[in-house]
Structure formats: structure tokens, C-alpha cells
C-alpha positions as CSV (number, residue, x, y, z in Angstrom):
1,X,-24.1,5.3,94.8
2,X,-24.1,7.6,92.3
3,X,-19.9,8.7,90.8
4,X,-19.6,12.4,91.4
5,X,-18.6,14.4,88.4
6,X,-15.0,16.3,88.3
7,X,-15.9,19.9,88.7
8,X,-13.7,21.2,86.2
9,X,-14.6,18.5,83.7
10,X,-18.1,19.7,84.3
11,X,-17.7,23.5,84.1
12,X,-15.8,22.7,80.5
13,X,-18.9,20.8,79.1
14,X,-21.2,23.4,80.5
15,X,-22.3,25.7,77.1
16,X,-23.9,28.0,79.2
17,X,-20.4,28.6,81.3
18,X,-18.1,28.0,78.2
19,X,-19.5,30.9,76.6
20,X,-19.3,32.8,79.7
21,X,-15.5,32.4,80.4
22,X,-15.0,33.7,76.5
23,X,-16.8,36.1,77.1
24,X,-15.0,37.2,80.7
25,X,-11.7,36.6,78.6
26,X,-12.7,38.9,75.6
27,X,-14.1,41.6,78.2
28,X,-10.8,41.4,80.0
29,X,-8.8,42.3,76.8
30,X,-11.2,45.1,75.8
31,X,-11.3,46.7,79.4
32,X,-7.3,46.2,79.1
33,X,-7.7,48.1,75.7
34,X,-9.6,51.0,77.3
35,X,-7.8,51.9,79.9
36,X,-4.1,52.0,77.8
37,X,-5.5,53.7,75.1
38,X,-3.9,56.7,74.0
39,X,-5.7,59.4,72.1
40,X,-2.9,60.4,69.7
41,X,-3.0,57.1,67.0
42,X,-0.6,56.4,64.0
43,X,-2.3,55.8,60.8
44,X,-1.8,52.6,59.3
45,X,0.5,53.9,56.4
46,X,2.5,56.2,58.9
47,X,5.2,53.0,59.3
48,X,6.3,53.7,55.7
49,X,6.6,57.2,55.9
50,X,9.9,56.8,57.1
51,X,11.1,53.7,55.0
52,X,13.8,51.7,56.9
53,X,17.5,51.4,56.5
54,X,19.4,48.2,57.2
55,X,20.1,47.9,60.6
56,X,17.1,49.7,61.6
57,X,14.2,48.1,63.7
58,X,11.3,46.4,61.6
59,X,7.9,46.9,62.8
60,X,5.9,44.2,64.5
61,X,2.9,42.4,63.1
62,X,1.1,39.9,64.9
63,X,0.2,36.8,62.9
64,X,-3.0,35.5,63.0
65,X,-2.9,37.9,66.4
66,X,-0.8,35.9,69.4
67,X,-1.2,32.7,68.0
68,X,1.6,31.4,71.3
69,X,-1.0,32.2,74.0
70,X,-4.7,31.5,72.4
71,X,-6.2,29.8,69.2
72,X,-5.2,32.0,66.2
73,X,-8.0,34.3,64.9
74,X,-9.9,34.5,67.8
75,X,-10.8,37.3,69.9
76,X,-8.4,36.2,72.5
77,X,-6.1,35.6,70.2
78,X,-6.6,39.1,68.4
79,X,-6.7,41.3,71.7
80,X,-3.6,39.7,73.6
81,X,-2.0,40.8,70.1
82,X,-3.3,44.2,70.1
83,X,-2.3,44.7,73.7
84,X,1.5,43.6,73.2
85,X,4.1,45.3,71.4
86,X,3.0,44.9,67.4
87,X,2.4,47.8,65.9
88,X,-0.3,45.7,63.5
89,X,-2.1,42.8,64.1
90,X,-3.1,40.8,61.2
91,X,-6.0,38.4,60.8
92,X,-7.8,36.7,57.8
93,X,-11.2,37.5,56.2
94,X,-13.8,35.0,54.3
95,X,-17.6,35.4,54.2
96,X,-20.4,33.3,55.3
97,X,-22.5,31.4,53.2
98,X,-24.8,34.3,54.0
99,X,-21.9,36.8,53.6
100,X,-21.1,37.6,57.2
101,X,-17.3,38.1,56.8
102,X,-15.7,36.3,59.3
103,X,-11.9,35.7,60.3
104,X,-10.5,32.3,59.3
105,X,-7.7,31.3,57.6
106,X,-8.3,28.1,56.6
107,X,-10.6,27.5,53.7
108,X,-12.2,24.7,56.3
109,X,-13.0,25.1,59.2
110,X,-11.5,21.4,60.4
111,X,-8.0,22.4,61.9
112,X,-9.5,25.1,64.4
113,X,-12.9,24.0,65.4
114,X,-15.2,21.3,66.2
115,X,-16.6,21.7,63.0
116,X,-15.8,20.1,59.5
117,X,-15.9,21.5,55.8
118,X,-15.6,24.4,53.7
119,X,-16.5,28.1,55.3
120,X,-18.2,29.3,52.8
121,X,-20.8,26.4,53.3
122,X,-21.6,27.8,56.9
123,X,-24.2,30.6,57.2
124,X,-23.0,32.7,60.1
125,X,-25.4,31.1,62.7
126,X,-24.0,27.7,62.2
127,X,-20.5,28.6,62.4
128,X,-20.7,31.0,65.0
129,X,-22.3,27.9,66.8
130,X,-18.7,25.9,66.8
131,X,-16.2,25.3,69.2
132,X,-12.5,27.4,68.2
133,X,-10.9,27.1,71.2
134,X,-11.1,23.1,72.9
135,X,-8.4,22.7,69.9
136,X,-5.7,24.9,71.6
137,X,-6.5,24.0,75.2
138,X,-9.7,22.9,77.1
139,X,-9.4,26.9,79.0
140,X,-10.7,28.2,75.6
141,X,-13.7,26.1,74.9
142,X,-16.5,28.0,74.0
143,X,-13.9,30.3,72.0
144,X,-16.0,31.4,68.4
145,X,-15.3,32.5,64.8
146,X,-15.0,35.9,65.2
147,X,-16.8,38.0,62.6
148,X,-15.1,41.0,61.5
149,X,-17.7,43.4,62.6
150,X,-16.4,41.7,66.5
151,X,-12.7,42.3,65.5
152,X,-13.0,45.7,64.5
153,X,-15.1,46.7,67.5
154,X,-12.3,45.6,69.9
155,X,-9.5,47.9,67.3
156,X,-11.2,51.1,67.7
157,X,-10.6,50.9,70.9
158,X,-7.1,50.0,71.0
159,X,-3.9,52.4,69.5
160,X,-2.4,49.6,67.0
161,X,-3.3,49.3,63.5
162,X,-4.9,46.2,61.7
163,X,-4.4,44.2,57.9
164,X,-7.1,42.2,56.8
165,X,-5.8,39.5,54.7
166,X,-9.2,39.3,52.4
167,X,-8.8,35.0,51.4
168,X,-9.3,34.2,47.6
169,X,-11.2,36.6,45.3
170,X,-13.4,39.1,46.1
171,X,-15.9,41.1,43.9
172,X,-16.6,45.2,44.3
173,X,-19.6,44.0,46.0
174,X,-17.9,41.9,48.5
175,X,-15.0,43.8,49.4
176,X,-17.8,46.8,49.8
177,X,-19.0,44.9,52.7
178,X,-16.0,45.4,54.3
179,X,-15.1,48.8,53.7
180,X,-18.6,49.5,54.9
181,X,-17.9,48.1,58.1
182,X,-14.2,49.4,58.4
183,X,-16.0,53.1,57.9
184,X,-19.1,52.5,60.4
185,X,-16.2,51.7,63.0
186,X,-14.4,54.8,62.4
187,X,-11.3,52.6,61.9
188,X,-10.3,53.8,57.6
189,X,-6.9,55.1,59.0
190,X,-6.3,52.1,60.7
191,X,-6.7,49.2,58.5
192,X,-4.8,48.0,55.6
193,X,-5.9,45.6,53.3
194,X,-3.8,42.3,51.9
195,X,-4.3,40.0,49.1
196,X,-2.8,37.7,47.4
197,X,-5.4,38.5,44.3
198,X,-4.4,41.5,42.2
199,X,-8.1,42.0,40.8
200,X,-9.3,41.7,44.9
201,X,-6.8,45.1,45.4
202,X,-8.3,46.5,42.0
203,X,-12.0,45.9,43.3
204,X,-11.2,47.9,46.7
205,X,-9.7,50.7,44.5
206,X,-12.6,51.0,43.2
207,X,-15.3,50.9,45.7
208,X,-13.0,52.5,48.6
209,X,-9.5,53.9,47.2
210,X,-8.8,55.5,50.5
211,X,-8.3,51.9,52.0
212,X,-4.5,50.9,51.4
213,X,-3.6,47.6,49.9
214,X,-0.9,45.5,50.2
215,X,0.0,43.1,47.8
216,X,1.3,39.4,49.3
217,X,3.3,37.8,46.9
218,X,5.9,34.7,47.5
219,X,8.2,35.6,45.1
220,X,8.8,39.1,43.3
221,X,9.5,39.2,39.5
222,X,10.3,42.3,37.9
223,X,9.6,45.7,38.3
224,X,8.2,45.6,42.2
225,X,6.7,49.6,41.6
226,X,4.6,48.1,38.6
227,X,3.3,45.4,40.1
228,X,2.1,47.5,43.2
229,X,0.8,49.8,40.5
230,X,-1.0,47.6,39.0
231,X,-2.5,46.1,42.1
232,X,-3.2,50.0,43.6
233,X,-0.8,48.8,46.8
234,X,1.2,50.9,48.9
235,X,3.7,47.8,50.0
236,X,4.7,44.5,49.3
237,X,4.4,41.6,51.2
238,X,6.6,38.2,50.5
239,X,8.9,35.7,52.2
240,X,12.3,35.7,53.2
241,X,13.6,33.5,50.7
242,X,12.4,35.9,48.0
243,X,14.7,38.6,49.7
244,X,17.4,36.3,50.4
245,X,17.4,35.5,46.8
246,X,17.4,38.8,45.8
247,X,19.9,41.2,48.1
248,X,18.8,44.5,46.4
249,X,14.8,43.8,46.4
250,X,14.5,45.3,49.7
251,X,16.4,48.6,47.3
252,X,14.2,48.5,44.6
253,X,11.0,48.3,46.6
254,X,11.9,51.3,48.8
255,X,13.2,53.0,45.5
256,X,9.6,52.9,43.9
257,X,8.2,54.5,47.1
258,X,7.1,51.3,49.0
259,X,7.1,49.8,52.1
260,X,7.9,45.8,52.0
261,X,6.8,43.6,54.7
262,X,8.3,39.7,55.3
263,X,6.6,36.3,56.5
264,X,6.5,34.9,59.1
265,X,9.4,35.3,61.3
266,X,9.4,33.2,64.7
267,X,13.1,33.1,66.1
268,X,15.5,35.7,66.8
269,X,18.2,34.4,63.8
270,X,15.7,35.3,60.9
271,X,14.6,38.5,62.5
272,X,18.3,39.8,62.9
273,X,18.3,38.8,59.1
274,X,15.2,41.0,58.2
275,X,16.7,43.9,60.1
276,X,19.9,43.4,58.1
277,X,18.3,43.3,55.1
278,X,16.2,46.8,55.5
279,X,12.5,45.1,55.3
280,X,9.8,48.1,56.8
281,X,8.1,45.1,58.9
282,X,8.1,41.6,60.1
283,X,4.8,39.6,60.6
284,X,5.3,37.0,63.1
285,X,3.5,34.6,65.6
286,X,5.1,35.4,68.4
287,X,4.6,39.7,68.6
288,X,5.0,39.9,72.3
289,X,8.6,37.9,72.0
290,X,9.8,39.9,68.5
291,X,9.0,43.2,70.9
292,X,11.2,42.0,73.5
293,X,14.4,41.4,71.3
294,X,13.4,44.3,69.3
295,X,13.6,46.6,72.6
296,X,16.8,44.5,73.5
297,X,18.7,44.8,70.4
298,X,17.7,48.6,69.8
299,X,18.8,50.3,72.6
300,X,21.6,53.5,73.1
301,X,24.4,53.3,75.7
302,X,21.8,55.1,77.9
303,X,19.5,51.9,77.3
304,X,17.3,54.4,76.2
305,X,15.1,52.0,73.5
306,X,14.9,53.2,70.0
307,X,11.6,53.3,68.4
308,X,11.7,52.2,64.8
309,X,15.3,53.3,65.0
310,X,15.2,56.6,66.0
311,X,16.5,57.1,69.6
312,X,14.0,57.7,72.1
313,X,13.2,61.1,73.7
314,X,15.4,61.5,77.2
């Protein structure tokens, strides 16, 4: 007599029906997306117009999107994050062997798929073919690499901002690839861009100065205002022990007209210590949980919550 198969066991080895739940999942987040957008959005640069004060609530970026409820840099990932409480969601940018830019933070692709080696060995329909999800939990199998073009499809619908973290060094040509994709989405206002590379920031000055950069250091040396000059960047992005190091950083950043931003913040004791120490934003990988103690710790005696500090309208 033949053994019958567990149904569940078989619907998870099913390609057909593993794409199809992914896609019910992502089509979930983007009808979620829809129907709370609002029409009145904050440009990307709007959370340093008013730099913060210590004591005053950071603003929320989502690492790598929710990372806590699916497997970081996907879709799933990248939507729960845009429909929660951070104000940005941040993701990571390479290109294909056939220069498809793609979200991945890894520079393999052996940690988060079924897949091994570099990304940039991949051409797009190879790596789009790998499993990103059966990692995180079998109800994300059938998960992809997202490409960008995907990402940014699912923002313009949504009222949160984005930063692309472009990986490694990037030419004019490359970084034009994404700017040309930012533009066709009608998302420029709503993107910044991050690097760790100085002449990556100089290249999108170039092709596309009305992008904003943001320069990711780990630890900052000197004059912050020439450094972000130098890189064309509107804020700085470092670690906690750089600021801990260094009490009047957070001053001197905000005195040369910049916003500063610190990673990556996961419990409540180090984001009551960037709030202390005056830092514009906090990128985290758990948004939906930093929103809750934000909107617990930053409320009046009317519970009224305050929204990056200021009290909320009655």
C-alpha cells in the first residue's frame, strides 16, 4: 500500500504553490499599503528639518525591513516594515551579474537562500530562481531576491520613506541605474541613499544630485561637516559606540547642519541611550517594537503621543 504524503509537507515542496503563497503574502502587504495610504507624504529629508534635542524621540528605521517577522530583504520582510511604525525602511542594493540591482546584504548569497556564492556571479534569472525564505521558516518558502525595481513598486504606494544602502563601490554608470529607477517610480523625494564608499556618494552627486546621501561610517574622525562635504551627504550614519565615545558628536554633527542616524538598536536600554544622546534616528530590527516604546515613552499627561517630540494635536 502506497504511504500517503503529509499535506503540508507536500504543499511546501510544491514550486507552483510556494510561489503562490509569496505571492498572496506580498499582495496582502501591498493591498494593506493601498488602502492606509495617505495622500499628504513627508520627504525623505523632512526628518532633519527639525534636528532633535536630547530627550526628544528618534525616528524609526527598519533594518533590513522587519527582519523579527520574515527573512530580511524580502518583500515580506520590506512591506510588514513599511506598514508598521518606521518612518524609513532600509534595505541593501548589489547588481546582478547582468546588472539587475537587487536587495541583498550579504556579498553571498549562502546565509539567506538555498543558493551558494558570490551575488555578483548570479545573472538575475538564476538568482531570482532561489529559495529566500525556507531559511527563516518553512511558511516563507518560495520567498525571492527582491530586485529593486519590486521594492520600490510596493514604496510608492505606501507613505514611509526608504534608504538604499548601495554595497561596495559603485560607478556613475551604476548608481545611474538606480536613480533611473528611483525617478520612473516617482519615488526621488522618498529615497535616500547610504554608503559606506565616499566616491559611491560622489558618483550619485554627479549623475543625480537631487538624491540625498548619507554617509555610514563606524567611527567619526574630525570635522563631521567636512566629511559629509566631501561625500555630498545630508547626514551621518555610525554606531553607538562612536557616540558613546564621543558625548558632543551628536553637537557637532547637528552644528554643521546634519542629521545623524545610529546602528542598529534592538532593546529598549540602548534606545533610551540614543534618545539621551540627541541622535535624529535609530535604525533597528525590530521597527514595530521601537514604535511601541517610542509611543510609550513620548506621551503628555493627557497620553496624548508626541510625534518626533512635539505634542500631538488635541
Amino acid at each position: 500500500m502506497a504511504t500517503s504524503q503529509n499535506p503540508a509537507s507536500a504543499y511546501r515542496n510544491h514550486p507552483a504553490r510556494r510561489a503562490a503563497l509569496a505571492a498572496a503574502v506580498v499582495t496582502a502587504i501591498t493591498l494593506a499599503l493601498v488602502l492606509n495610504a495617505n495622500v499628504s507624504r513627508v520627504h525623505a529629508v523632512g526628518a532633519f528639518s527639525s534636528l532633535r534635542s536630547p530627550g526628544e524621540a528618534a525616528f524609526i528605521a527598519g533594518h533590513r525591513g522587519d527582519k523579527m517577522v520574515a527573512p530580511e530583504n524580502t518583500l515580506e520582510a520590506l512591506g510588514h516594515a513599511l506598514n508598521s511604525a518606521a518612518d524609513y525602511v532600509e534595505t541593501d542594493v548589489q547588481l546582478t551579474a547582468d546588472g539587475i540591482p537587487v536587495l541583498m546584504h550579504d556579498w553571498t548569497v549562502d546565509r539567506t537562500t538555498d543558493g551558494t556564492g558570490p551575488v555578483w556571479a548570479y545573472g538575475y534569472d538564476e538568482l531570482s530562481s532561489l529559495d529566500a525564505g525556507s531559511w527563516f521558516g518553512d511558511e516563507f518558502a518560495g520567498a525571492t531576491v527582491p530586485t529593486l525595481e519590486e521594492f520600490l513598486n510596493l514604496l510608492r504606494w505606501s507613505t514611509k520613506n526608504a534608504i538604499l544602502e548601495l554595497k561596495g563601490s559603485w560607478t556613475d554608470g551604476q548608481v545611474t541605474l538606480v536613480a533611473d529607477l528611483i525617478a520612473r517610480h516617482g519615488v526621488s523625494d522618498h529615497v535616500i541613499i547610504g554608503s559606506f564608499d565616499i566616491m559611491t556618494l560622489q558618483a550619485l552627486q554627479r549623475v543625480s544630485p537631487e538624491l540625498p546621501g548619507m554617509l555610514i561610517v563606524r567611527e567619526i574622525v574630525g570635522d563631521p561637516g567636512a566629511l559629509a562635504a566631501a561625500a555630498g551627504a545630508v547626514a551621518l550614519v555610525t554606531s553607538k559606540k562612536a557616540i558613546t565615545q564621543d558625548p558632543e558628536l551628536v553637537q557637532r554633527v547637528h552644528d554643521a547642519g546634519l542629521g545623524i542616524l545610529i546602528y542598529t538598536l534592538n532593546d529598549s536600554e540602548t534606545w533610551s541611550d540614543a534618545v539621551s544622546l540627541g541622535v535624529d534616528g535609530i535604525v533597528t530590527d525590530r521597527p514595530a517594537e521601537l514604535g511601541q516604546w517610542i509611543a510609550h515613552e513620548f506621551t503628555d499627561s493627557d497620553d496624548r503621543p508626541f510625534a518626533n517630540g512635539i505634542r500631538a494635536a488635541s
